[in-house]
C-alpha positions as CSV (number, residue, x, y, z in Angstrom):
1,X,16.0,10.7,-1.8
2,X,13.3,10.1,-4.4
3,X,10.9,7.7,-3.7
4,X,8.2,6.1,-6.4
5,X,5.5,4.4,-5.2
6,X,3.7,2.2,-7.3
7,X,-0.4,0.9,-6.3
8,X,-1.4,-2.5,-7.3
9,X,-3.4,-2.9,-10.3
10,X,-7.2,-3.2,-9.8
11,X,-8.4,-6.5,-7.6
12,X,-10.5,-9.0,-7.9
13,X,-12.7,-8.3,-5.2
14,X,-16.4,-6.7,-5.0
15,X,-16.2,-3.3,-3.8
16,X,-16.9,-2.4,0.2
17,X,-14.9,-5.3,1.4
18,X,-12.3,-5.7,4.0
19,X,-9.2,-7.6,2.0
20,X,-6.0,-5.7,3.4
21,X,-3.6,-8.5,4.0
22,X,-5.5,-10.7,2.1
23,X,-4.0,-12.1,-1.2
24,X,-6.5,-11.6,-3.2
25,X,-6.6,-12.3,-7.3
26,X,-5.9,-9.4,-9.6
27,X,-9.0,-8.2,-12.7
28,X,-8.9,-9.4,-15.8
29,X,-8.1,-6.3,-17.0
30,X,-4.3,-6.5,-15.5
31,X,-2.2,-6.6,-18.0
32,X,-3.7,-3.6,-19.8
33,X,-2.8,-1.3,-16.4
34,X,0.2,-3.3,-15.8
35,X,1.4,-2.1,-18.7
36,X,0.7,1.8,-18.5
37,X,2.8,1.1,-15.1
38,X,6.0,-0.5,-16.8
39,X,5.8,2.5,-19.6
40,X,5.2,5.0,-16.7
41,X,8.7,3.3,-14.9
42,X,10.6,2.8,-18.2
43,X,14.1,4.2,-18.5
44,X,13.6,4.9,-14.8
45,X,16.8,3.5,-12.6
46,X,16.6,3.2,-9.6
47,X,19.3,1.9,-6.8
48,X,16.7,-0.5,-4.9
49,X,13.4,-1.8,-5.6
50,X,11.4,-2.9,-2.8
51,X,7.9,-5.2,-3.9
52,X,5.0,-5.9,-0.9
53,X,4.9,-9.4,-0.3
54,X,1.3,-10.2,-2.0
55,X,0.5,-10.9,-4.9
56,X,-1.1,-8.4,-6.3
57,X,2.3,-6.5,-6.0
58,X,4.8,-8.7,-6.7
59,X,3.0,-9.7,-9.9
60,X,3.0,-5.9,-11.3
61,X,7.0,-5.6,-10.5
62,X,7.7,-8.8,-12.4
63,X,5.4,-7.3,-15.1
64,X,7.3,-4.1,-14.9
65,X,10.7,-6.1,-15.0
66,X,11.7,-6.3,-11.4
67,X,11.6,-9.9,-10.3
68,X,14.1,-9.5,-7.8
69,X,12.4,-6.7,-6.1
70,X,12.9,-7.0,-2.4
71,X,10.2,-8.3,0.1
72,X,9.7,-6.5,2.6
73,X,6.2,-7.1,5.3
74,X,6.9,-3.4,6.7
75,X,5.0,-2.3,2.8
76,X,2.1,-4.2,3.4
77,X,-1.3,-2.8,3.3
78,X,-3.3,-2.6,6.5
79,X,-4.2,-5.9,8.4
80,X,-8.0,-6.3,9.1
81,X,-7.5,-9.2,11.2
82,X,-10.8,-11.3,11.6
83,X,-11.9,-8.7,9.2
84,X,-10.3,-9.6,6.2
85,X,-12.9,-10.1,3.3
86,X,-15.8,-8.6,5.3
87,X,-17.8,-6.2,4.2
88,X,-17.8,-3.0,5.7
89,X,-21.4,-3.1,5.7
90,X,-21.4,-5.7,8.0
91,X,-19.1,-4.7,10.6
92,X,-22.0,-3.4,13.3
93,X,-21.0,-4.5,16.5
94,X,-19.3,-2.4,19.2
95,X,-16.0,-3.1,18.1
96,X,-16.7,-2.0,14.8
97,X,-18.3,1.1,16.2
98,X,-15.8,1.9,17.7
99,X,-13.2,1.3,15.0
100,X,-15.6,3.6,12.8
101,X,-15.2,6.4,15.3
102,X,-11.7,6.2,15.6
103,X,-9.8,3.7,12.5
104,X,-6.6,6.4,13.4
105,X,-6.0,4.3,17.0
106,X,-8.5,1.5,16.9
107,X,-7.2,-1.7,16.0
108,X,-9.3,-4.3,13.9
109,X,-10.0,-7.4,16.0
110,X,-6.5,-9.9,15.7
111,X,-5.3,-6.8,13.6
112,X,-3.8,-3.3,13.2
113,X,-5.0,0.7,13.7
114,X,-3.8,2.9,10.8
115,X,-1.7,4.5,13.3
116,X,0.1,0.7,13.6
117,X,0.4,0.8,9.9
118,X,2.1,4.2,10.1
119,X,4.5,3.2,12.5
120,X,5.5,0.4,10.8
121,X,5.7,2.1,7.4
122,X,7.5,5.3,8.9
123,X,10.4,2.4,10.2
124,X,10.9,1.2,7.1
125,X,11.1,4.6,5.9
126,X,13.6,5.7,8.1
127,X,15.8,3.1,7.0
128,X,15.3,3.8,3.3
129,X,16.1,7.5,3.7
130,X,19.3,6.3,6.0
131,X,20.2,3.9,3.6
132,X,22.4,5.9,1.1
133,X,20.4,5.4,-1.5
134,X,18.9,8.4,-3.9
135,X,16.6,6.6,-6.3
136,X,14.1,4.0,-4.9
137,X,10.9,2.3,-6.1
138,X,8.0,0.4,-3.9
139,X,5.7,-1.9,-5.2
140,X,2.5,-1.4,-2.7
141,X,-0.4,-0.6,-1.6
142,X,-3.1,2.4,-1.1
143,X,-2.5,2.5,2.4
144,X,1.2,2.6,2.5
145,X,1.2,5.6,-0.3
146,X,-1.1,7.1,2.2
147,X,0.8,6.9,5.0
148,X,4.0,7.8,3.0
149,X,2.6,10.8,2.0
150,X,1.5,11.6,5.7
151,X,5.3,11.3,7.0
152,X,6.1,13.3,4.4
153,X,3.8,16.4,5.5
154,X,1.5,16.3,2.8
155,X,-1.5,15.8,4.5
156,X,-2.7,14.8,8.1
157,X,-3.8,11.7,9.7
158,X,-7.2,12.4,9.7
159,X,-7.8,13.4,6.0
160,X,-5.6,9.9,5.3
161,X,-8.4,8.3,2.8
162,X,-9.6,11.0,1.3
163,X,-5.9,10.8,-0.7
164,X,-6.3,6.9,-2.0
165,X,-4.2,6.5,-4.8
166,X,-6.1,4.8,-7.6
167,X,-5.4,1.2,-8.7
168,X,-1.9,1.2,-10.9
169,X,-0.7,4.7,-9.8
170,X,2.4,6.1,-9.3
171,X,2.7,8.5,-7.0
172,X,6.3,10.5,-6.7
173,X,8.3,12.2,-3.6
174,X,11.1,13.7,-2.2
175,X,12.1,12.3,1.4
């Protein structure tokens, strides 16, 4: 199967800060990456299109002319919890210590670990390859092309954000 993953166009949100699940607004400059997306994707067809269920991704696939992208939670980016829209700067007690030391199977505080993003991005995975279907696109997020690219053997766990794709990329694979 070949899978296209799309990031989200840049956010409206000052850098360093803790917005995962967030839905947080999109930069002004949007439409000008949005559309370097759409001419990346045109004549592409696929058999399904999947979209995360924020904003900031389900506004670039009905840029890109996919409106009736599916939803799907499982292509979310990774949940902060009580973290959402801190800073990372300001995470210093011994929860966030110990996130710090271990973010692979440390949860955030009413959130996830990247290892509980994995899982649940690996599920939906498994289904997509089982599904049939040869040509697929996701609308999502830096985390989820992250951890798509570590169940496909690209790259380990641990080196997971050194490989952030930047805001509006697309990123291509073979499952």
């Amino acid at each position: 199967m070949d899978l296209t993953l799309v990031r989200h166009t840049a956010v409206d949100v000052p850098p360093g800060y803790c917005y995962g699940q967030t839905d947080v607004p999109l930069k002004t400059t949007f439409e000008e990456e949005a559309q370097r997306v759409k001419d990346h994707l045109a004549g592409k067809g696929f058999d399904r299109i999947y979209t995360s269920p924020l904003s900031r991704c389900t506004r670039l696939a009905d840029y890109c002319g996919c409106p009736d992208a599916i939803r799907d939670p499982r292509i979310m980016e990774l949940n902060f919890g009580k973290w959402e829209m801190t800073p990372f700067a300001a995470l210093t007690d011994q929860t966030a210590k110990h996130w710090f030391e271990d973010w692979i199977h440390t949860p955030a505080p009413g959130g996830e670990s990247l290892m509980d993003q994995y899982n649940r991005v690996s599920q939906f995975l498994n289904e997509l390859r089982d599904s049939g279907k040869e040509n697929v696109c996701l609308f999502t997020h830096g985390g989820v092309i992250t951890c798509a690219r570590v169940y496909n053997k690209q790259y380990g766990m641990k080196e997971a954000f050194k490989h952030i794709p930047d805001y509006g990329e697309v990123v291509k694979m073979t499952l």
